[in-house]
N, CA, C and O atoms as a MOPAC input file, in Angstrom:
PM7 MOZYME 1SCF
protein

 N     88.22700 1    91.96700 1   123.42700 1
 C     88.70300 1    92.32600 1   122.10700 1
 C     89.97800 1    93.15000 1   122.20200 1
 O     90.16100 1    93.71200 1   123.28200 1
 N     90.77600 1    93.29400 1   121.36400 1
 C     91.99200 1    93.58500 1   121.07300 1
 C     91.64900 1    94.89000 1   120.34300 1
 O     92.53300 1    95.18900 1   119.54100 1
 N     90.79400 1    95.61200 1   120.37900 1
 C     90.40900 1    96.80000 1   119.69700 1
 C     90.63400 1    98.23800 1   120.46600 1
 O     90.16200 1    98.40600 1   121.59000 1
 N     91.31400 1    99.16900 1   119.85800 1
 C     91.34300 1   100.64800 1   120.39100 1
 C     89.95700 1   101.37100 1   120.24300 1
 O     89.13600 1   100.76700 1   119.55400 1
 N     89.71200 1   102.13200 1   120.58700 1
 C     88.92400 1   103.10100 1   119.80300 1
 C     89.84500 1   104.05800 1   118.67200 1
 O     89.09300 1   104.81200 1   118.05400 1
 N     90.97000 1   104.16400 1   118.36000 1
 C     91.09900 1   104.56900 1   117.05000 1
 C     91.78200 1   103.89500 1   116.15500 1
 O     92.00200 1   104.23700 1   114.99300 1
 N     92.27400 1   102.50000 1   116.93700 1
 C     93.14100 1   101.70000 1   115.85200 1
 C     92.99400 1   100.55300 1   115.95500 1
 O     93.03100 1   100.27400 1   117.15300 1
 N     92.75100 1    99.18400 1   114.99700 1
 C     92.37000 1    97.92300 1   115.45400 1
 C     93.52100 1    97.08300 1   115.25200 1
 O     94.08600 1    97.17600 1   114.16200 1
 N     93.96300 1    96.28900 1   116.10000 1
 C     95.13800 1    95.54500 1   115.96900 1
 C     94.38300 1    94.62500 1   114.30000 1
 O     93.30900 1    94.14200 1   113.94000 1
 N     95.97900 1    94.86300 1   113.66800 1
 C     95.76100 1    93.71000 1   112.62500 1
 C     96.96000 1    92.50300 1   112.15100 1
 O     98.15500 1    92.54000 1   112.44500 1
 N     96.25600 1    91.44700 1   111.33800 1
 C     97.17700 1    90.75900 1   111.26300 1
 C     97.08900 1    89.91100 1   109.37700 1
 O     95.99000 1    89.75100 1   108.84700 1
 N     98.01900 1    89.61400 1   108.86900 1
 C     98.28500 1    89.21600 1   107.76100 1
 C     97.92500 1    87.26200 1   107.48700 1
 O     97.95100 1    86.43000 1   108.39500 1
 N     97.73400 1    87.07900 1   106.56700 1
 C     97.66100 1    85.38000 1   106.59900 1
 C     99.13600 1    84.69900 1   106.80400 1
 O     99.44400 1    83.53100 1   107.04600 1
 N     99.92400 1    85.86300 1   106.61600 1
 C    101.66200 1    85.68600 1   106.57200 1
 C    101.86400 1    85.33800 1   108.28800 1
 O    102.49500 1    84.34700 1   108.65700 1
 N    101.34500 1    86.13200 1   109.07400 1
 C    101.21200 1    85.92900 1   110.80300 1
 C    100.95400 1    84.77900 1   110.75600 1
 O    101.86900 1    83.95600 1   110.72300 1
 N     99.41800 1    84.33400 1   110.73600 1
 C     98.57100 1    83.41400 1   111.11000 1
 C     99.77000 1    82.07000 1   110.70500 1
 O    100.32400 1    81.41200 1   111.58500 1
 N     99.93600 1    81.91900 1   109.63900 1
 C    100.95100 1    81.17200 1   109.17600 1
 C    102.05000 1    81.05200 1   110.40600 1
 O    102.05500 1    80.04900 1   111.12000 1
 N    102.92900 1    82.07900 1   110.59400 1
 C    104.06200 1    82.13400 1   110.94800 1
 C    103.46600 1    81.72400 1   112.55900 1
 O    104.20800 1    80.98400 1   113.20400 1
 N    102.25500 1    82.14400 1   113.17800 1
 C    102.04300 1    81.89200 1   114.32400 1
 C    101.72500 1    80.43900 1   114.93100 1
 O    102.10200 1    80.00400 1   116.01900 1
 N    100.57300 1    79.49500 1   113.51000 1
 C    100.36700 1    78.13200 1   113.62300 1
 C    101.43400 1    77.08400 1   113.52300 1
 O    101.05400 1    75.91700 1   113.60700 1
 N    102.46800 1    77.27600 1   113.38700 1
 C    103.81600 1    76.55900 1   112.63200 1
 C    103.79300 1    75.77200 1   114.25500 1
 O    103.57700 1    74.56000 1   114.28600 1
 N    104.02100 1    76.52200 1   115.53900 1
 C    104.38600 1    75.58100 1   116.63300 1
 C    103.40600 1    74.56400 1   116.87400 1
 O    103.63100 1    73.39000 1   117.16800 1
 N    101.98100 1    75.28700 1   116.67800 1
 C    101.41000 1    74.26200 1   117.79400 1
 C    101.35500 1    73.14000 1   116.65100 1
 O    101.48100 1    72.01400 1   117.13000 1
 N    101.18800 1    73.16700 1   115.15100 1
 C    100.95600 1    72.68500 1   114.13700 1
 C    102.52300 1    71.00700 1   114.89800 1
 O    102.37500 1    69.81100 1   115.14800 1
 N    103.60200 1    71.84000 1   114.94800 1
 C    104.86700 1    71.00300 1   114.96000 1
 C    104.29700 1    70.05800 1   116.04300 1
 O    103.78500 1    68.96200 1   115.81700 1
 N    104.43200 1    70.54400 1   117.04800 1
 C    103.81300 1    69.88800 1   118.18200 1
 C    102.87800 1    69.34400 1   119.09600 1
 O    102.90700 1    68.84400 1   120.22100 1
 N    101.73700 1    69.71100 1   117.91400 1
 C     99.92400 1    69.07500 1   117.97500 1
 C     99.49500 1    69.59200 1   119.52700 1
 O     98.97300 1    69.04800 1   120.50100 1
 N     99.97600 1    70.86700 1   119.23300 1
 C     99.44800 1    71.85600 1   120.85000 1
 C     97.80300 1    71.94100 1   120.25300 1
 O     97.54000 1    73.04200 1   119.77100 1
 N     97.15500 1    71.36100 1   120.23600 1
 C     95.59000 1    72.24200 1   119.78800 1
 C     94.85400 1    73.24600 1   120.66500 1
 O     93.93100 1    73.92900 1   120.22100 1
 N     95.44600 1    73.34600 1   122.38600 1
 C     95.53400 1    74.54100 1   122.65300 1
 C     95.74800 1    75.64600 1   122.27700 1
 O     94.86300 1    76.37600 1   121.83200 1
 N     96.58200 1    75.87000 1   122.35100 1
 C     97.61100 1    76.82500 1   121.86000 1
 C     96.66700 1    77.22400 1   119.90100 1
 O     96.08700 1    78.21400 1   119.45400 1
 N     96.96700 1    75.96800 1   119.37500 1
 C     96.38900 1    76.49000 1   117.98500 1
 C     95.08500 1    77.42800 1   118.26300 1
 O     95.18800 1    78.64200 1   118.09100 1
 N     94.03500 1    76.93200 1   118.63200 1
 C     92.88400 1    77.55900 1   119.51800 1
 C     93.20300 1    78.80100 1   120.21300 1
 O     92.14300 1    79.39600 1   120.40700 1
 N     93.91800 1    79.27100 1   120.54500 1
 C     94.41100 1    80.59400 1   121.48300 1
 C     94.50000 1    81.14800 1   120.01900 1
 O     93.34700 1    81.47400 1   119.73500 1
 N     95.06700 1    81.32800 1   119.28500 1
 C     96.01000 1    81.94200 1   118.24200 1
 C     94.58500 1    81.82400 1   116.89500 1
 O     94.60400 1    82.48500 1   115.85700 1
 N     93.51700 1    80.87400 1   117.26600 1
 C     92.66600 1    81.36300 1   116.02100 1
 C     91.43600 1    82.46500 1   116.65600 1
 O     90.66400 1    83.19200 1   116.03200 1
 N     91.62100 1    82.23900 1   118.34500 1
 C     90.49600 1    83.15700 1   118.85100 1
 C     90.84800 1    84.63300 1   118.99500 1
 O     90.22600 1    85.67600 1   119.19900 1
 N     92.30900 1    84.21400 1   118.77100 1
 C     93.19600 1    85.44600 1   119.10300 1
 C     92.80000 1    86.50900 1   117.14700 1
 O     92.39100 1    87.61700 1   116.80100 1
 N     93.18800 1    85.44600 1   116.59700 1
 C     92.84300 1    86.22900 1   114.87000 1
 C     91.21000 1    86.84600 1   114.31400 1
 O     90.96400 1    87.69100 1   113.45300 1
 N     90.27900 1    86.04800 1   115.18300 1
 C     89.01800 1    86.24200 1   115.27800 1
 C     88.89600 1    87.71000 1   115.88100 1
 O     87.92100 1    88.34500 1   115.48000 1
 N     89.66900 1    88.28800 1   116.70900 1
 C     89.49700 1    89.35600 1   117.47000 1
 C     89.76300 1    90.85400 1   116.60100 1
 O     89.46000 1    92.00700 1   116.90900 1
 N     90.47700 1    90.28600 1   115.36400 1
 C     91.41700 1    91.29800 1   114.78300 1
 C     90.99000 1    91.74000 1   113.72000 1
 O     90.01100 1    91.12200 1   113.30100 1
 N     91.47000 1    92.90500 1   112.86000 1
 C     90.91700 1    92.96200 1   111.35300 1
 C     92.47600 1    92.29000 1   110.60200 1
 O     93.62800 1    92.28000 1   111.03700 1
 N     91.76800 1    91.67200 1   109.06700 1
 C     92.28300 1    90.74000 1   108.48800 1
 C     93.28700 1    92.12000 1   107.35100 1
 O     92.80200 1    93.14100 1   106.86400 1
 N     94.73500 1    91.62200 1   107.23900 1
 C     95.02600 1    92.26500 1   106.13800 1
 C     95.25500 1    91.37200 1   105.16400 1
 O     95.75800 1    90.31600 1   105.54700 1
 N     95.00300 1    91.49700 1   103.85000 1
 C     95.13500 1    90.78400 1   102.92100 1
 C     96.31000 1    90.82500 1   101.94600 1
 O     96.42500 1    91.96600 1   101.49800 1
 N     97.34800 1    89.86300 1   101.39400 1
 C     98.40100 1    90.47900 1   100.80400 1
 C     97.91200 1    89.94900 1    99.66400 1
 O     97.50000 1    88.79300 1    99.56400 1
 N     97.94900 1    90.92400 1    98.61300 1
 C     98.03700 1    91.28000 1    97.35300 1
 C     98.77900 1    90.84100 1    96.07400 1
 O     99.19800 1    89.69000 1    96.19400 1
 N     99.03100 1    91.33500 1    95.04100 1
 C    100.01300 1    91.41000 1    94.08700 1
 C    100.55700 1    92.85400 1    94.47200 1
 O    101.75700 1    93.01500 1    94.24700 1
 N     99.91600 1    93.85000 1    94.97700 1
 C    100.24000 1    95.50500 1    95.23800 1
 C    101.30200 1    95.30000 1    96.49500 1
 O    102.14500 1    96.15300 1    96.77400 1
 N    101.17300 1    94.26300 1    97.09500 1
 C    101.86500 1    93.61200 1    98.37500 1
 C    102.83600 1    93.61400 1    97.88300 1
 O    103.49100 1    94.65300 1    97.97600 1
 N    103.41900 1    92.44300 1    97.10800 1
 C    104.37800 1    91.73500 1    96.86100 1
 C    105.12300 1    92.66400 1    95.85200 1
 O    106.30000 1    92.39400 1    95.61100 1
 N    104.49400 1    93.81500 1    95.19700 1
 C    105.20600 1    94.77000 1    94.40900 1
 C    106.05200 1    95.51500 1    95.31500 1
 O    107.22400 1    95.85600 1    95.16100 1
 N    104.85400 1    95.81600 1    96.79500 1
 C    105.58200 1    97.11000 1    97.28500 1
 C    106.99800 1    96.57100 1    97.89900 1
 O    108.03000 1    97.23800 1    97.97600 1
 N    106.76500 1    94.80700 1    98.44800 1
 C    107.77500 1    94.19000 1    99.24300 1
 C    109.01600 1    94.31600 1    97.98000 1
 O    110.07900 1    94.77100 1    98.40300 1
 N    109.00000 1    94.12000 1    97.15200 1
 C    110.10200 1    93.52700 1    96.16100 1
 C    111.21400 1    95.38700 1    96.31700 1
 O    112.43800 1    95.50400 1    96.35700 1
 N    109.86800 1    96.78800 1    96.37600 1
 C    111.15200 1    97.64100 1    96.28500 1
 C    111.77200 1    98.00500 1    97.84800 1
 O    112.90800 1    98.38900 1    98.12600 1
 N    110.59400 1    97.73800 1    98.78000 1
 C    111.43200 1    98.04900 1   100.32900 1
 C    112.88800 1    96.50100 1   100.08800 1
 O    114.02900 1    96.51600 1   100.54900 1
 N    112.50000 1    95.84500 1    99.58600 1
 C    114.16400 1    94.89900 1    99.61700 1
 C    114.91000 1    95.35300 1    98.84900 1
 O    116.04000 1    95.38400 1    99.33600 1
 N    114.86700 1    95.72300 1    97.89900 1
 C    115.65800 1    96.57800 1    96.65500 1
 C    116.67100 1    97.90100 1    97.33000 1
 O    117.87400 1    98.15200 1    97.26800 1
 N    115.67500 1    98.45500 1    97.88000 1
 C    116.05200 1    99.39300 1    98.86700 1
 C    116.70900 1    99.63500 1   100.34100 1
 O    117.37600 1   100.52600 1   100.86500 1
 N    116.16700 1    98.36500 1   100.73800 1
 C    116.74400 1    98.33100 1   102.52100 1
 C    117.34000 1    97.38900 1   102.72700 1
 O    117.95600 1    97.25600 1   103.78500 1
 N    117.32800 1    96.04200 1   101.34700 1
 C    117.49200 1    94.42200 1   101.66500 1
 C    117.40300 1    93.82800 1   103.02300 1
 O    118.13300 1    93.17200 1   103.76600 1
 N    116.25600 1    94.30900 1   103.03800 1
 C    115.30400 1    93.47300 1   104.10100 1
 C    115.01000 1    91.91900 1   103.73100 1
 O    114.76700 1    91.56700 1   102.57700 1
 N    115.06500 1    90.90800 1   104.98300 1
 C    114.67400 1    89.54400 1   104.23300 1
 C    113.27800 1    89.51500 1   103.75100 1
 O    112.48200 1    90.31900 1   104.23500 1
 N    112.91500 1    88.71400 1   102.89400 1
 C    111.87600 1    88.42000 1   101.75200 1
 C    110.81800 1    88.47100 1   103.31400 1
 O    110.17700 1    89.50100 1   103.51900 1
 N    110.76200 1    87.74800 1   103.93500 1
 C    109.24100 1    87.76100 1   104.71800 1
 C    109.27800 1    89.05000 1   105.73900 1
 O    108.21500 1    89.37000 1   106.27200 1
 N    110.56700 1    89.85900 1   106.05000 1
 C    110.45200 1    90.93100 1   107.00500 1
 C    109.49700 1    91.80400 1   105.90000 1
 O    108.52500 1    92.40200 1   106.36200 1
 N    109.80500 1    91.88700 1   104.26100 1
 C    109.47000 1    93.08700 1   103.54200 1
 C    107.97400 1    92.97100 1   103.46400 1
 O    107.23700 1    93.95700 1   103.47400 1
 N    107.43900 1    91.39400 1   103.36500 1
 C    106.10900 1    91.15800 1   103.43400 1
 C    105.47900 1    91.50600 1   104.31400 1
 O    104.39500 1    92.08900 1   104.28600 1
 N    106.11600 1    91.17300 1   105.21800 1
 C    105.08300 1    92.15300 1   106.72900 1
 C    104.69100 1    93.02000 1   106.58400 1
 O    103.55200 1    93.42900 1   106.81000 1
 N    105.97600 1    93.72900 1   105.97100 1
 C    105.84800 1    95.34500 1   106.39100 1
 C    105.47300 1    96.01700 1   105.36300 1
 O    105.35800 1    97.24300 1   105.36700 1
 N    105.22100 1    95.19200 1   104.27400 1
 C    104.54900 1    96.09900 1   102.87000 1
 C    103.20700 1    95.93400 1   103.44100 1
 O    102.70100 1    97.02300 1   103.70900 1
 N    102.39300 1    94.81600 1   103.74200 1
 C    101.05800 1    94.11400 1   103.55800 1
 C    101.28000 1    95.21600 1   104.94300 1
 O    100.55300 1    96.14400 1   104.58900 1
 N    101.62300 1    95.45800 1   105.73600 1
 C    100.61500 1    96.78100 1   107.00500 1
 C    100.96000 1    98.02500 1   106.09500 1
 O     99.98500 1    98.76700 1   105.97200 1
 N    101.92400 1    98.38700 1   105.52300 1
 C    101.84600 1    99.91900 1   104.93200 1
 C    100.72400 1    99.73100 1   103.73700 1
 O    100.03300 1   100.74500 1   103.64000 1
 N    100.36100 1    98.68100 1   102.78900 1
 C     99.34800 1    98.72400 1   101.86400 1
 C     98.08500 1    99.05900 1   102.82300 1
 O     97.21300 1    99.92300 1   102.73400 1
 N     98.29000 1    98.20000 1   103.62500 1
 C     96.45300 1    98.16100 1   104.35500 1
 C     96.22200 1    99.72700 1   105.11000 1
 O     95.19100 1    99.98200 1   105.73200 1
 N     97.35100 1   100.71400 1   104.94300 1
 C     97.41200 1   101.85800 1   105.69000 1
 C     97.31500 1   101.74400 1   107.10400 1
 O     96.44300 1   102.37900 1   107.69700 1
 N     98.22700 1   100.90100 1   107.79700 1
 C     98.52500 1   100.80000 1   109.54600 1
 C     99.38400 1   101.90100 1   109.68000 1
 O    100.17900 1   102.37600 1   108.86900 1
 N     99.07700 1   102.26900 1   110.94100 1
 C    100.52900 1   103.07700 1   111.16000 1
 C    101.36500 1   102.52000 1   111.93000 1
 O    102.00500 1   103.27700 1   112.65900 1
 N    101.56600 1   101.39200 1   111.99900 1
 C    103.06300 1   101.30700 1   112.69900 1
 C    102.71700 1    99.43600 1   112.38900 1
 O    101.72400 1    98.90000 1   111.89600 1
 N    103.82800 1    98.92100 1   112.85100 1
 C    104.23900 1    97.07600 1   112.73400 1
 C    105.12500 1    97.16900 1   114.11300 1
 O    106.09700 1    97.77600 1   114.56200 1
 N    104.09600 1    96.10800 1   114.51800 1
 C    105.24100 1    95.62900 1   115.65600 1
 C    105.95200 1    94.36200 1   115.87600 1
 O    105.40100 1    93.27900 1   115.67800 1
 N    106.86800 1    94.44900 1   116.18400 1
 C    108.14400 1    93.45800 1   115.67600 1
 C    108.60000 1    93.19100 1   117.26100 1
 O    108.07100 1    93.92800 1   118.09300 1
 N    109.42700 1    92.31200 1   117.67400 1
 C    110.18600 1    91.36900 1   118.45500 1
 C    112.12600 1    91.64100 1   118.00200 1
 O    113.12300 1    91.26100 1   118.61700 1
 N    112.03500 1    92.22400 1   117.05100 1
 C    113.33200 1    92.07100 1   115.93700 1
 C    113.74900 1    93.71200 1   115.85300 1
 O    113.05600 1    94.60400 1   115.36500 1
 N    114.94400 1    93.82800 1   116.40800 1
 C    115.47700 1    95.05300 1   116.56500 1
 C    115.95400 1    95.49300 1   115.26900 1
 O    115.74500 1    96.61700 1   114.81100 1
 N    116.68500 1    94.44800 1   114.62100 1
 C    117.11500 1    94.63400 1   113.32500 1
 C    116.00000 1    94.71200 1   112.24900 1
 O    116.25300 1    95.20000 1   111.14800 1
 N    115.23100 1    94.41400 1   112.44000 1
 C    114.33300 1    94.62000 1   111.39300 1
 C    113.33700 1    95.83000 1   111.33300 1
 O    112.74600 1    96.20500 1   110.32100 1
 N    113.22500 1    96.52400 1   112.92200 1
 C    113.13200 1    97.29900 1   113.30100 1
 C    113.61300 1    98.58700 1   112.60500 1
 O    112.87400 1    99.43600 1   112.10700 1
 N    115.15800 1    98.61200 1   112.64800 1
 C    115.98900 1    99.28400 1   112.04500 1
 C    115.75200 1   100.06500 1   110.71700 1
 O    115.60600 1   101.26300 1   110.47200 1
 N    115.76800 1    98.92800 1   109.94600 1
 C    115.87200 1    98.52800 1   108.30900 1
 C    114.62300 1    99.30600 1   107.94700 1
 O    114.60700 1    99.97200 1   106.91200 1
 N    113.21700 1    99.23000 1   109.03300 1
 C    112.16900 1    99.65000 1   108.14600 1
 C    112.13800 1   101.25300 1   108.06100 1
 O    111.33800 1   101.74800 1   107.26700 1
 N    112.79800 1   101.93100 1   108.67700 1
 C    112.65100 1   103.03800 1   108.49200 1
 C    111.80300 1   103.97100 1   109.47100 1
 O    111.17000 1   104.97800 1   109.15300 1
 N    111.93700 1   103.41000 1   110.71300 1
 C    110.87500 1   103.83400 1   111.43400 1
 C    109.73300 1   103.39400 1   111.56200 1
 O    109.09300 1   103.61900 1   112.58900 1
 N    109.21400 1   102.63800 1   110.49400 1
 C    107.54000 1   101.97000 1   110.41000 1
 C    107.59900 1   101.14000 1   111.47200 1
 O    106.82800 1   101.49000 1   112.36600 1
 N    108.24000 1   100.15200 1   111.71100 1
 C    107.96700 1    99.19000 1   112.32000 1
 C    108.48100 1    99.48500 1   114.13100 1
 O    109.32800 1   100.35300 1   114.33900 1
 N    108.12300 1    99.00700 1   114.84500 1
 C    108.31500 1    99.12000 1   116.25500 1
 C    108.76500 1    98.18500 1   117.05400 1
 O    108.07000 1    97.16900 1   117.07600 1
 N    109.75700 1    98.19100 1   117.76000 1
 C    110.45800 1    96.84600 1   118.06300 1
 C    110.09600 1    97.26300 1   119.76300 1
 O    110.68400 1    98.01500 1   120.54100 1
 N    108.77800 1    96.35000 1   119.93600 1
 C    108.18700 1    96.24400 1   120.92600 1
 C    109.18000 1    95.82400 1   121.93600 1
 O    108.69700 1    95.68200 1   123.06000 1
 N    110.57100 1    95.56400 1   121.81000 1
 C    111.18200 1    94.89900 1   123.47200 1
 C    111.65000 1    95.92600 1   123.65100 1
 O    111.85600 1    96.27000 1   124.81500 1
 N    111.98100 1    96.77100 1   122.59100 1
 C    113.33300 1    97.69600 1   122.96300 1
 C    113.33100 1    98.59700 1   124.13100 1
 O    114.33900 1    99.29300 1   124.24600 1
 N    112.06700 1    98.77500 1   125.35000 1
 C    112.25200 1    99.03500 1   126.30800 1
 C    112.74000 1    98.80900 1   127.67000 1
 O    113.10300 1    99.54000 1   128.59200 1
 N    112.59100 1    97.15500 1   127.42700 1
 C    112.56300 1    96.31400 1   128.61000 1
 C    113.55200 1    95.59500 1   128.71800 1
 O    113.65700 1    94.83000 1   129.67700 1

């Protein structure tokens, strides 16, 4: 399991989405299978209308693209403390929330 003892990795239907798109393109059903045993492991965040409110003012505010703000509203609604990202720039923009997991390496 993918679980801390004080924090549980989570993930959005916006992920799951954004994660099935390859194997979906390329009929990996491996891979799809990795990525649903992988979501099975996790707690579910759910996006909202409270979601899509909070996304509309972090873009208003940071003009973040439409699906960076969704991320990152749907983990600050569900009360995460942090988003981890691949994306330095988006990184940036959130204000600190988000964590741009390469930026060490």
């Amino acid at each position: 399991m993918i679980l801390t003892p004080d924090e549980p990795f989570c993930f959005s239907p916006l992920v799951m989405m954004e994660c099935l798109v390859k194997p979906y393109r390329v009929a990996d059903v491996p891979l799809e299978q990795v990525y649903r045993t992988l979501f099975a492991e996790m707690d579910r965040v759910e996006i909202t209308a409270e979601v899509f409110d909070r996304a509309a003012r972090l873009r208003a505010a940071t003009r973040l693209k439409a699906m960076d703000a969704l991320h990152l509203a749907a983990a600050m609604e569900a009360g995460c403390s942090a988003l981890w990202t691949a994306d330095a720039e988006f990184a940036k923009r959130s204000g600190g929330f988000a964590v741009d997991i390469l930026a060490g390496s």
